[in-house]
C-alpha positions in Angstrom: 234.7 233.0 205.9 231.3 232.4 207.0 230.4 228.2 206.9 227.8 227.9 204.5 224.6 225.6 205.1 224.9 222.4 203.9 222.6 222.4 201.4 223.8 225.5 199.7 227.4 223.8 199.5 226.1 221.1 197.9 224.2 222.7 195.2 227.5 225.1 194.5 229.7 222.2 195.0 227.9 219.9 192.6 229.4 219.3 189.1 228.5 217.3 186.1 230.6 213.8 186.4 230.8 212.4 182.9 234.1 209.4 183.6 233.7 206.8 185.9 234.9 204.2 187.2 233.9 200.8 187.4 232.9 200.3 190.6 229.7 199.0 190.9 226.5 201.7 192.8 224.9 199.5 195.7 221.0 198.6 195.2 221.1 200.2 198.6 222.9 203.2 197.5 220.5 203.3 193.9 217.5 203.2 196.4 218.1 206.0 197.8 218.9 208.4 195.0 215.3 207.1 193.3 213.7 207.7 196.9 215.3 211.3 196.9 213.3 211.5 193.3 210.4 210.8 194.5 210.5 213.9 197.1 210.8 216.3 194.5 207.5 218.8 194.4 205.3 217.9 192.3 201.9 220.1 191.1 198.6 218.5 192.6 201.6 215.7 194.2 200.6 214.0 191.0 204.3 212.6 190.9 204.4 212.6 187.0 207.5 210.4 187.2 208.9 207.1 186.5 212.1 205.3 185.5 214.1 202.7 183.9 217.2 201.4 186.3 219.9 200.5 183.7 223.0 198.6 184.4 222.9 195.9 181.7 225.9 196.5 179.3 224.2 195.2 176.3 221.2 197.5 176.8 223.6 200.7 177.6 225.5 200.0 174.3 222.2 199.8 172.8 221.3 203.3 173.8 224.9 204.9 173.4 224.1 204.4 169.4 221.6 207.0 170.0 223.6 210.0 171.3 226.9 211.9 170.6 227.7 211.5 174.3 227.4 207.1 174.2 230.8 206.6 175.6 229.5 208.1 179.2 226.1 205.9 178.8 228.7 202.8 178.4 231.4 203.9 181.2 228.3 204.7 183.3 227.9 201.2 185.8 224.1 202.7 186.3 222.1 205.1 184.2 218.4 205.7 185.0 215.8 206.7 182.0 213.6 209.5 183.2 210.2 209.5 181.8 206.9 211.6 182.0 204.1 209.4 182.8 201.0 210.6 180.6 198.1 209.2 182.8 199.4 211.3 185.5 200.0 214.7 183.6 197.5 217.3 184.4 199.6 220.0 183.1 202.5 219.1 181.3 204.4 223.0 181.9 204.3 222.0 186.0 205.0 218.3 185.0 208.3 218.8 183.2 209.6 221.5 185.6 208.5 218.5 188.5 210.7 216.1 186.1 213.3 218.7 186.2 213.1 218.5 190.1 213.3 215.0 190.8 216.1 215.1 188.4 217.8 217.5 190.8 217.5 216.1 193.9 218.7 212.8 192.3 221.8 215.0 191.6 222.2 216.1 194.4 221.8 213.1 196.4 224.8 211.2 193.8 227.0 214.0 194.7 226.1 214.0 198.6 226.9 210.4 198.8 230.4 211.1 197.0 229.6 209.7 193.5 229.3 212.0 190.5 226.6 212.3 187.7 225.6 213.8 184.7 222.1 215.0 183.3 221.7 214.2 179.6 219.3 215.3 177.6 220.6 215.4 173.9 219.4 211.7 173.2 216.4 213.4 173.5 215.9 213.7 169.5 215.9 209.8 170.0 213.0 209.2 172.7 211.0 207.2 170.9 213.6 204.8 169.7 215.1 204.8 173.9 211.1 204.2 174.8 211.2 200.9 172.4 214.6 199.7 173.0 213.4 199.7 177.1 209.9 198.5 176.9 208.5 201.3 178.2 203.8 201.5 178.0 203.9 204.8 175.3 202.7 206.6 177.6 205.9 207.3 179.0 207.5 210.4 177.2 211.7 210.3 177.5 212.5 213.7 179.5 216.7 212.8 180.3 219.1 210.2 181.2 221.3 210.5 184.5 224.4 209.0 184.2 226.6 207.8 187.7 229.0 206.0 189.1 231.8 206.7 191.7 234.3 209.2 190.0 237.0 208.5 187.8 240.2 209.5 189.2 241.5 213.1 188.3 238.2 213.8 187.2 238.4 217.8 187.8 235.2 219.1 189.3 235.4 222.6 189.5 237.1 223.3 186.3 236.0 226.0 184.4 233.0 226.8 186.1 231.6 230.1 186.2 227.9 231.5 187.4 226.2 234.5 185.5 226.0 237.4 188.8 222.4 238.6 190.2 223.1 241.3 188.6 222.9 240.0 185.2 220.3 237.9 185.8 217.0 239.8 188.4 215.6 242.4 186.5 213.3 243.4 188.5 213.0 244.1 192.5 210.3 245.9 193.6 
């Protein structure tokens, strides 16, 4: 079987982490996984991004009240709070997709430095109350909440998972 490039392994090998364990994530480690954020594209490079570093236990059971899914915020040792930053939104369809990016490669570099993480988005219907509770200017809109921490043991990362085919999915080659 043909090796595949590195990159592609790591976007098929990537999973959604949600138990960890309590290991604490290096300020050198947490650097780098903003940093990697901060590459993502971004329309006009207006980088429409910016971020709340939460490790504070108090806090994180603060903002676990707020979701169906608290108990990973709580397990988490870091979560980071992804906002949109209005004064640098020049069109908020490319902005969100650009959140959506950083978000990514932030995934992508957890998983390539062999912790695990989650994307959460359904404290969503909460943003406002998440915006108050972390201090953040109201110009900051709540897009998601990324979860990490080195891997629980047993957690099983490829279980389950299944990808739609091409076929299902291009409807069009011309």
């Amino acid at each position: 079987m043909k090796e595949l490039n590195p990159i592609i392994e790591a976007i098929k090998t990537r999973r959604s982490i949600r138990k960890f364990k309590k290991d604490p994530v290096s300020d050198e480690i947490l650097n780098q996984i903003l940093e990697s954020a901060l590459w993502a594209p971004s329309g006009l490079n207006n980088q429409p991004w910016k971020f709340a570093v939460i490790r504070d236990k108090v806090l994180k059971d603060s903002l676990s009240g707020l979701t169906h899914y608290g108990s990973i915020l709580k397990e988490a040792p870091v979560c980071i709070a992804v906002f949109l930053d209005h004064h640098r939104v020049y069109d908020r369809t490319k902005d969100v997709m650009a959140i959506g990016a950083s978000i990514q490669n932030m995934l992508l570099t957890i998983h390539s430095m062999q912790l695990g993480g989650v994307w959460l988005g359904e404290i969503l219907k909460n943003k406002e109350r998440v915006r108050e509770i972390l201090g953040a200017d109201k110009d900051l809109e709540l897009m998601a909440v990324v979860a990490l921490g080195y891997p629980a043991e047993g957690t099983k990362q490829l279980e389950g998972q299944k990808r739609d085919s091409l076929k299902e999915k291009v409807f069009l080659r011309k």
